[in-house]
C-alpha positions in Angstrom: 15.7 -11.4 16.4 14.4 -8.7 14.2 11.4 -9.1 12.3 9.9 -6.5 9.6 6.9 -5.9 8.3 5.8 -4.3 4.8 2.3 -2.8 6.4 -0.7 -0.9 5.6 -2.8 0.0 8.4 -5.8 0.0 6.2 -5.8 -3.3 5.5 -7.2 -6.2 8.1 -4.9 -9.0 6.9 -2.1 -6.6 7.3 -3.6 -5.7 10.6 -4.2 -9.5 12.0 -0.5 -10.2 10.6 1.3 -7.6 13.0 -1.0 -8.4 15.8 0.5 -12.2 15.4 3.9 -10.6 15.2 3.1 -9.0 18.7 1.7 -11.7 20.1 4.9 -14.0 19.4 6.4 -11.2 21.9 8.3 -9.2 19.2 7.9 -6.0 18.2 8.7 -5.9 14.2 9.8 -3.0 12.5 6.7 -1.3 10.5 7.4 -0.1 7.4 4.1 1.7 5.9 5.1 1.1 2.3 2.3 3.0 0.9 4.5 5.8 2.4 7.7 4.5 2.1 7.9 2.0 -0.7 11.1 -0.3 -1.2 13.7 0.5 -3.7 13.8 -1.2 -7.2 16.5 -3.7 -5.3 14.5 -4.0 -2.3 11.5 -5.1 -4.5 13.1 -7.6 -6.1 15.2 -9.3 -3.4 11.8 -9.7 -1.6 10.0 -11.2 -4.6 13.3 -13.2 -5.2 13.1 -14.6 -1.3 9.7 -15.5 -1.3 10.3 -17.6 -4.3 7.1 -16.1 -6.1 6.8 -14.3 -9.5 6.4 -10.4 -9.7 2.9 -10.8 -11.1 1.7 -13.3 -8.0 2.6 -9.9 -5.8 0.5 -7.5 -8.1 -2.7 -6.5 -6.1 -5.3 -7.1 -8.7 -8.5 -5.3 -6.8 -6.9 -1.6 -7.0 -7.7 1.1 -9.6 -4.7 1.5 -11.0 -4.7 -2.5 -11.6 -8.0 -1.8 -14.0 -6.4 1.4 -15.2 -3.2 0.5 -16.2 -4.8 -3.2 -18.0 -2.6 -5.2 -15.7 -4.3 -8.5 -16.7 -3.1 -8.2 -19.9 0.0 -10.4 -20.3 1.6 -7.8 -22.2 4.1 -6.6 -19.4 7.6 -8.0 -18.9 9.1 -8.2 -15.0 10.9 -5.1 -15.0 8.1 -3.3 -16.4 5.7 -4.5 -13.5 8.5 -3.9 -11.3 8.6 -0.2 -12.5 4.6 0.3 -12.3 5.1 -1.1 -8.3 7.8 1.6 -7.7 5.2 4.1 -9.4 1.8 2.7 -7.9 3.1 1.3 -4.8 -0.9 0.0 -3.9 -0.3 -2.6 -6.5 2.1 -4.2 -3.8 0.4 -6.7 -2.6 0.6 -7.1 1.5 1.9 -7.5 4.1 5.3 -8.7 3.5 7.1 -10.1 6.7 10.9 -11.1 6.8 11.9 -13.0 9.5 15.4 -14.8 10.1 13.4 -18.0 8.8 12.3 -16.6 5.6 10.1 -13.9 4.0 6.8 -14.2 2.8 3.7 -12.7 1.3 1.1 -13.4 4.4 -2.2 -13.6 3.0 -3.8 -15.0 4.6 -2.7 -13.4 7.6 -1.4 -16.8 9.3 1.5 -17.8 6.7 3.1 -15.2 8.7 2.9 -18.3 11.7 5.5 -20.3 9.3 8.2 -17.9 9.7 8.1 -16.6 13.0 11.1 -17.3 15.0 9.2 -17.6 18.7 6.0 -19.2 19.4 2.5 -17.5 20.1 2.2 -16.1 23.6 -1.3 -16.3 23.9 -4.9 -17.2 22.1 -5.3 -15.6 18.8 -8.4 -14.3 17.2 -8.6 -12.5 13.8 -10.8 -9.2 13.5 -13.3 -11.6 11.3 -14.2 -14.0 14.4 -11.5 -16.4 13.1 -9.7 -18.6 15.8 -6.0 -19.1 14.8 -4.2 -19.8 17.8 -5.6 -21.8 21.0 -4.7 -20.5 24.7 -1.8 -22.7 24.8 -0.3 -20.7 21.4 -0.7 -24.0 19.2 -1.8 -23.0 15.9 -5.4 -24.3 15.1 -5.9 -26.3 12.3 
């Protein structure tokens, strides 16, 4: 079962995502993509497999999002593409791919759709949020 995560450790949903990874009792691979961003064909096989468009991936509340005039619908695919290869904080995150499919987890539970084995244990987000009960059923 391999699982991997697109991760920055700066972020708490990225942060509450792994640590639902972990408690499913696998250990992903972490791929810090503010270090390590994804090639050009990485980037778009992921956007292609989570069935989403290359601007729903943007991260709008960065400084290069204001900078650049992202919101301006001036900017083909490939040209948002590029400015993610560039700018990789535009990437919005995390990213998980599982064997079930791959998906932009925000929030943090999504990533509960796609994980192959069931929680081990009683989940609790950094916020105070209950997500799993002590039985690892998903609350509602």
């Amino acid at each position: 079962m391999s699982i991997t995560i697109y991760h920055n450790p700066a972020c708490g949903t990225s942060r509450n995502t792994l640590e639902m990874i972990r408690n499913s009792g696998t250990e992903p691979t972490i791929i810090y993509y503010l270090e390590t961003p994804p090639s050009r064909d990485e980037l778009i096989k992921l956007i292609a497999d989570m069935a989403i468009s290359v601007r729903e991936l943007l991260r709008k509340n960065v400084e290069p999002y204001e900078q650049l005039h992202l919101a301006q619908d001036k900017f083909t695919d490939d040209q948002l593409i590029e400015l993610m290869l560039e700018n990789p904080i535009l990437i919005n995150r995390p990213i998980v791919v599982t064997e079930i499919g791959t998906r932009l987890c925000r929030p943090s539970e999504v990533v509960l759709d796609i994980l192959p084995s069931q929680q081990q244990q009683a989940f609790t987000k950094e916020d105070g949020e209950k997500v799993v009960d002590k039985d690892g059923k998903r609350i509602k």
